[in-house]
C-alpha positions in Angstrom: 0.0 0.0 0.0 2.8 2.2 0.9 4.7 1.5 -2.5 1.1 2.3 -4.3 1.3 5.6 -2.2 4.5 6.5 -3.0 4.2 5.9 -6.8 0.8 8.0 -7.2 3.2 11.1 -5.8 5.8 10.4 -7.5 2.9 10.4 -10.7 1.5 13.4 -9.2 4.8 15.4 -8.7 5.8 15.0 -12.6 2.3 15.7 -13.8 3.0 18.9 -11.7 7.1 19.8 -13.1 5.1 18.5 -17.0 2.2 21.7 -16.3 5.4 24.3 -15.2 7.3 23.4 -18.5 4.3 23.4 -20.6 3.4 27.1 -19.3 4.3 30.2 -21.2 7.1 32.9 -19.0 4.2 34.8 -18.8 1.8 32.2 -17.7 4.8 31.0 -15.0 5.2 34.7 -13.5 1.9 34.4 -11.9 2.8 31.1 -10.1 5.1 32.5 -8.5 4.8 34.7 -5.2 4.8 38.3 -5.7 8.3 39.7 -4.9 7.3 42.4 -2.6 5.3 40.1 0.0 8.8 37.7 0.1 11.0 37.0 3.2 15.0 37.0 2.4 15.1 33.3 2.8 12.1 33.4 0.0 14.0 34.9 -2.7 16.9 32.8 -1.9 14.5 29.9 -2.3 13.0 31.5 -5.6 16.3 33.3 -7.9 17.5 30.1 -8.6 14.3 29.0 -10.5 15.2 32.2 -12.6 18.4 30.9 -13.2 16.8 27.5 -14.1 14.0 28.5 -16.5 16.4 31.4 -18.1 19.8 30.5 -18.8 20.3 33.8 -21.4 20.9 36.2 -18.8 18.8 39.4 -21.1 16.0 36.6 -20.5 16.3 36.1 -16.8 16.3 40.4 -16.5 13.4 40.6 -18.6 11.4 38.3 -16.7 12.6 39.3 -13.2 11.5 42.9 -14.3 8.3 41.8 -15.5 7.8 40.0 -12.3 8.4 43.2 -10.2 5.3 45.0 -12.0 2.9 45.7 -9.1 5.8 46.7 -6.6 4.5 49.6 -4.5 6.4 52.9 -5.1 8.6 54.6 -2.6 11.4 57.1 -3.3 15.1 57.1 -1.7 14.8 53.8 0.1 18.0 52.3 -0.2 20.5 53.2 2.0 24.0 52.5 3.9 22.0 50.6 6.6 24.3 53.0 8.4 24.5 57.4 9.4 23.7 58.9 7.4 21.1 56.4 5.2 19.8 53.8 7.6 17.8 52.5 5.0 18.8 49.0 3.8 21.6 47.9 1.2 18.6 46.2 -1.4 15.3 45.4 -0.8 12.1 44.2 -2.7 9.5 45.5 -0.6 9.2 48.9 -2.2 11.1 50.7 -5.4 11.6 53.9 -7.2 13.0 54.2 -10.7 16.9 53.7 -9.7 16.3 50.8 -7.3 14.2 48.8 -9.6 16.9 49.0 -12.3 20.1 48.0 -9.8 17.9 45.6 -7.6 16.7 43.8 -10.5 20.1 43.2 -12.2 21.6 42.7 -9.0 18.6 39.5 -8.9 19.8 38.3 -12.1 23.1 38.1 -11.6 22.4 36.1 -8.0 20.9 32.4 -7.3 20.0 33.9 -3.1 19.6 37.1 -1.3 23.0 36.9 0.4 24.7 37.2 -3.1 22.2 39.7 -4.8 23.0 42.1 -1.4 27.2 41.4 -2.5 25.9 42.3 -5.7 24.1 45.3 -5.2 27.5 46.6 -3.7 28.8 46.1 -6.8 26.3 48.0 -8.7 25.6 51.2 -6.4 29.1 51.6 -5.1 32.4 53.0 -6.4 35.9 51.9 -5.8 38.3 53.6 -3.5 41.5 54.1 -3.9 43.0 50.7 -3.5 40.0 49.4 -5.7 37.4 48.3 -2.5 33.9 49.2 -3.0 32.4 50.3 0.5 28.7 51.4 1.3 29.0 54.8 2.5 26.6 57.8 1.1 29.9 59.2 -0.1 30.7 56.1 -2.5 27.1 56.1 -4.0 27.1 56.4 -8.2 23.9 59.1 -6.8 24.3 60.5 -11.1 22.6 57.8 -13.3 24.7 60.2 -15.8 28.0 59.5 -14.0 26.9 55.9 -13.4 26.5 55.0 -16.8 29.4 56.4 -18.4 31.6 55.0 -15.8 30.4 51.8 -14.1 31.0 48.5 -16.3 27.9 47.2 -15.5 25.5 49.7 -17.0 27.0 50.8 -19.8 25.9 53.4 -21.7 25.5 53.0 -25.8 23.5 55.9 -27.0 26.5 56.9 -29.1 26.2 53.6 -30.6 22.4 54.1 -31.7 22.5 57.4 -34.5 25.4 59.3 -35.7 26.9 61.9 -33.3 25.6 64.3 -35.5 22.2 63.7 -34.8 22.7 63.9 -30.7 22.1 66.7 -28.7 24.6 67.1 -25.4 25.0 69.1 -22.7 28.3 70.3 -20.6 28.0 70.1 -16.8 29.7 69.7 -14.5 27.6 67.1 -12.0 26.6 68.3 -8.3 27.6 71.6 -8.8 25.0 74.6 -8.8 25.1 77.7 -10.7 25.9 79.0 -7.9 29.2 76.9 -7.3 27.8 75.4 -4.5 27.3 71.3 -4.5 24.2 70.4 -4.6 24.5 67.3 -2.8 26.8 67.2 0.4 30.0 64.5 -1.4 33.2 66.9 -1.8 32.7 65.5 -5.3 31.9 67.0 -8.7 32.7 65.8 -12.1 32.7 68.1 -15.0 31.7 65.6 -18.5 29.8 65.8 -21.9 26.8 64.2 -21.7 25.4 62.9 -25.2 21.6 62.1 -25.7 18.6 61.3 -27.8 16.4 64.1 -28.9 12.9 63.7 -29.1 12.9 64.0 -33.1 15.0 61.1 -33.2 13.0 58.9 -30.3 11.3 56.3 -32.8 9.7 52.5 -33.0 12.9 52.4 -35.6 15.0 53.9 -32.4 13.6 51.1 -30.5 13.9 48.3 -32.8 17.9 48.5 -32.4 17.9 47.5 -28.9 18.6 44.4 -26.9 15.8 42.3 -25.4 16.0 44.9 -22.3 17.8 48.1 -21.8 17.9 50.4 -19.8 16.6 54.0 -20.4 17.3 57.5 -18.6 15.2 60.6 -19.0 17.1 64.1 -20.1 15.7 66.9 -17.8 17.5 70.2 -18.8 15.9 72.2 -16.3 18.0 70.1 -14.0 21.1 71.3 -15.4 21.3 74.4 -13.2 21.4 71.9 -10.3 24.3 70.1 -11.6 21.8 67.3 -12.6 21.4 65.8 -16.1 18.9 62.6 -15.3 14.9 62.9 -13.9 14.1 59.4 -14.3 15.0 55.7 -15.6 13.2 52.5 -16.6 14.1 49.7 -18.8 12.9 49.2 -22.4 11.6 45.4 -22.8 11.2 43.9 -26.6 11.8 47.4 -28.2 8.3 48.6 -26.6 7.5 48.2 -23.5 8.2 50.6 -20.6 8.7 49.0 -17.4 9.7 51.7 -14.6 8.9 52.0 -10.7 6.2 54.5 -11.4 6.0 57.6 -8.7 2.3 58.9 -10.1 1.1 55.1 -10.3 2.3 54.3 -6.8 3.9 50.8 -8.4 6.0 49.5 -11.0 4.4 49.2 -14.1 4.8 47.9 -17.8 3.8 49.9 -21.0 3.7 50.9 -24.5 7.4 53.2 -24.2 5.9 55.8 -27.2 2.8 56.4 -25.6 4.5 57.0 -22.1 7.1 59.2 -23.7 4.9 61.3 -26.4 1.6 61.8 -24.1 -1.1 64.1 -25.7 0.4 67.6 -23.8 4.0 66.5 -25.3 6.8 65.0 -23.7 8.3 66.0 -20.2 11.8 65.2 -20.9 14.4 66.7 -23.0 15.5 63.4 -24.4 16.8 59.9 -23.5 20.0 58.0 -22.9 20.2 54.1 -23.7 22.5 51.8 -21.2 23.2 48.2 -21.7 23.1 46.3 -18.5 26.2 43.5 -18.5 26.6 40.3 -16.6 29.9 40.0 -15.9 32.3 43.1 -15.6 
């Protein structure tokens, strides 16, 4: 009886791994528990059914940001998990347009928490001098402008899309006012060109040159008083779709990137800057 038992599991088990292979990577998102409601010991018990179903790592990002739509919204919540910034390292709870871009990858490139949280330092941090990358507010890539020209694992391509020629770009120097004061307290500024997309040149044939997922930032020149080149980021999924922690939706969402960008009173943003996000670097 016990053998009969054990067989009709067994039976009942393979029926069960049979259904998950025979579902769409849509379809399989929804079994899964939404990443916002998980425990660390959760997504430890979850990433490495990413790295499972999706080998091709722009896959396994693709589907880890589609499985973050739905994420409630809330700004500047990563931190040092020290003074100044108490707030935590990564987290998966909340997001805002920066820390679902850096969590996320930081996901992909990790099979539990306790790697994606090494990873994340990685991502958010810059070297010192002898090469270490610390957490300290002072160590934060806080420019998506200076992060993506200069950190190997987002690395910016615009330049790659169109001829210089048909780019606009700005001189700035970064954190520095018109004043000449900082604007935010790091003894740091960096003076660079920054190259971009104009809106005349943001197309579906724009779009149809990118990878599976890139990532996206949003020009704001009335930031560049501030020292500030960047309002916003997102990723672009399939050469479409939006998908970007949301602070007027109060959640991470997915949609059409056109219809976001070119809404009926015009755009909000000056133009865009494309970044590849990179596995190993």
């Amino acid at each position: 009886m016990r053998l009969i038992k054990s067989l009709l599991m067994m039976n009942i088990l393979l029926g069960l791994m049979s259904c998950q292979d025979k579902l769409s990577n849509e379809e399989w998102l929804t079994t899964l528990p939404s990443p916002w409601t998980l425990t660390q010991e959760q997504m430890s018990e979850t990433l490495p059914q990413f790295q499972q179903r999706f080998p091709d790592f722009q896959q396994r990002l693709k589907h880890i940001a589609l499985w973050r739509v739905g994420t409630p919204y809330e700004i500047f919540k990563l931190g040092e998990e020290a003074e100044p910034d108490l707030d935590p390292i990564i987290r998966y709870d909340v997001s805002d347009c920066t820390g679902h871009n850096l969590t996320s990858l930081a996901a992909a490139k990790s099979s539990n928490w306790k790697e994606a949280r090494k990873n994340m330092i990685q991502l958010h941090y810059k070297a010192d001098s002898n090469g270490v990358k610390q957490p300290t507010y002072r160590s934060r890539w806080h420019y998506t402008v200076d992060r993506i020209t200069m950190n190997p694992n987002t690395v910016d391509i615009t330049q790659t899309l169109l001829p210089k020629t048909a780019l606009d770009s700005v001189n700035i120097t970064l954190n520095e006012k018109e004043d000449g004061e900082e604007f935010l307290d790091l003894s740091w500024n960096r003076n660079m060109t920054a190259y971009y997309i104009p809106n005349n040149e943001i197309t579906s044939d724009l779009l149809a040159k990118l990878p599976t997922i890139a990532g996206v930032t949003f020009v704001k020149p009335k930031y560049f008083k501030m020292g500030i080149v960047m309002g916003h980021e997102g990723m672009i999924i399939d050469g479409k779709f939006l998908v970007h922690a949301s602070q007027s939706a109060g959640e991470t969402v997915k949609l059409d990137f056109l219809k976001y960008y070119f809404p009926e009173e015009g755009p909000f943003f000056g133009g865009i800057m494309i970044f590849e996000f990179k596995e190993n670097s």
